[in-house]
C-alpha positions as CSV (number, residue, x, y, z in Angstrom):
1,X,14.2,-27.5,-28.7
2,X,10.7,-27.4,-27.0
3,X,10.4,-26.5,-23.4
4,X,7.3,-26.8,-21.9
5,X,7.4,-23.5,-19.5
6,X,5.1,-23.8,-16.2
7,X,3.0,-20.9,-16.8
8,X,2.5,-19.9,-13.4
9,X,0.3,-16.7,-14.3
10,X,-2.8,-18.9,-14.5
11,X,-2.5,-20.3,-11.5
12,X,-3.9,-19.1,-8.3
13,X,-2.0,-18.6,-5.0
14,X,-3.7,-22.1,-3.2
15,X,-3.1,-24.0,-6.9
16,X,0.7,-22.4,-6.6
17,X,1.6,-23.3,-2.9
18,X,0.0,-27.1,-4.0
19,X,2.1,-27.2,-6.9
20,X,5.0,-25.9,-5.2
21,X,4.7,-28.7,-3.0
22,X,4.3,-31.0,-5.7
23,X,7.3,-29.6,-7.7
24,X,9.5,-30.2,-4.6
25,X,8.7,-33.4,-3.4
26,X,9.1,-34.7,-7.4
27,X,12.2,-33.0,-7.4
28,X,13.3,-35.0,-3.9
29,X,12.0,-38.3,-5.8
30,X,13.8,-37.9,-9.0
31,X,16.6,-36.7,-7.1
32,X,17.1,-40.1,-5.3
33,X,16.3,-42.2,-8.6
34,X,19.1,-40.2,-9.7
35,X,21.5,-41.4,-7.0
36,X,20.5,-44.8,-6.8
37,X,19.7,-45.7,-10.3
38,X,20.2,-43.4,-12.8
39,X,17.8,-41.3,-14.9
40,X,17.1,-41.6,-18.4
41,X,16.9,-37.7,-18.8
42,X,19.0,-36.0,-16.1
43,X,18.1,-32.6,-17.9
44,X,14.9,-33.5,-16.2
45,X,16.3,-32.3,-12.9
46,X,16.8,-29.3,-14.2
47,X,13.9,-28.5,-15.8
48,X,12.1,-29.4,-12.4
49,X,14.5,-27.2,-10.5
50,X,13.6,-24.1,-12.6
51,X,9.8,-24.5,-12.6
52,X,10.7,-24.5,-8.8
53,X,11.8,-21.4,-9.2
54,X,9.4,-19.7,-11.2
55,X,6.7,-21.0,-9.1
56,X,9.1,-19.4,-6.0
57,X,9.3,-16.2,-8.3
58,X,5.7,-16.0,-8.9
59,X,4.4,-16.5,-5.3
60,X,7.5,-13.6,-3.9
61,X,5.6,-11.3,-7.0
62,X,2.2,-11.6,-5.9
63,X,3.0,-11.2,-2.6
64,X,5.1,-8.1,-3.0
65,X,1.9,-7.1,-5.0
66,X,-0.4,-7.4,-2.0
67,X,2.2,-5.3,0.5
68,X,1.2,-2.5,2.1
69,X,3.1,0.7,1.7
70,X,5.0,0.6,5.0
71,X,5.6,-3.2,4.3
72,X,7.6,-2.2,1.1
73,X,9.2,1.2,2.2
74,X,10.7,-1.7,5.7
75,X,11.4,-3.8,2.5
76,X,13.3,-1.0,0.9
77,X,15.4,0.0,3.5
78,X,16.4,-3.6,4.9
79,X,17.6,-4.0,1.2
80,X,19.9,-0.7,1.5
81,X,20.9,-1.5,4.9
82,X,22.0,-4.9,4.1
83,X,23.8,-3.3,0.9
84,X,25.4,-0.9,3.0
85,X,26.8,-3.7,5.6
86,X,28.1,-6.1,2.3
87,X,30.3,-3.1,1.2
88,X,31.7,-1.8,4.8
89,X,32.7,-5.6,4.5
90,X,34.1,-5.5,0.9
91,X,36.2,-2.4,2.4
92,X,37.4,-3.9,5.6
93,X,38.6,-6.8,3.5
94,X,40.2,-4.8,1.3
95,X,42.0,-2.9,3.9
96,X,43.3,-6.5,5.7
97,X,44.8,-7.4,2.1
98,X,46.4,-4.0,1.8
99,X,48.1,-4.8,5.4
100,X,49.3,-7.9,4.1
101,X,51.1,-6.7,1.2
C-alpha cells in the first residue's frame, strides 16, 4: 500500500502555517461530507488528520529549533513540574482507593 507522506521538511514556515490552514479547513469539509453524505474513502479522513499532525509536528520542531536557551531551560522545567504534579495526583488517588478498601 502507497501512502503519499506530506513531506513537510521542504516546506518553509509561511508555506507550513498556509498549508496548515489548508489541511484543516479540508479536514472540516470532508468531515461534513462525511456526516451528511458519505465518503467514498473514509480512510481519507485519516490520512488528512495525520498530515495535520505532521505539519503540527514540524512547525512545534522548528520552533523549538529557534528557542533561546532560557526559552528551553522554562520549557524544561514546566515539563518536570507538570510531571511532578501528575504523580502527587497518581499518589493521592492511590491513597483514596486504599481508604476505600
Amino acid at each position: 500500500m502507497a501512502q503519499n507522506k506530506l513531506n513537510t521538511a521542504e516546506f518553509t514556515m509561511e508555506e507550513l502555517v498556509e498549508e496548515l490552514k489548508n489541511a484543516e479547513a479540508n479536514y472540516r469539509n470532508l468531515r461534513f461530507d462525511h456526516v451528511t453524505t458519505g465518503l467514498e474513502n473514509p480512510i481519507k479522513l485519516v490520512e488528512v488528520r495525520r498530515d495535520i499532525a505532521r505539519i503540527k509536528t514540524e512547525l512545534r520542531k522548528r520552533e523549538l529549533a529557534e528557542a533561546s536557551e532560557e526559552e528551553l531551560a522554562n520549557r524544561s522545567k514546566t515539563r518536570a513540574r507538570r510531571k511532578r504534579q501528575r504523580q502527587e495526583r497518581n499518589v493521592s488517588k492511590r491513597k483514596a482507593l486504599a481508604k476505600r478498601k
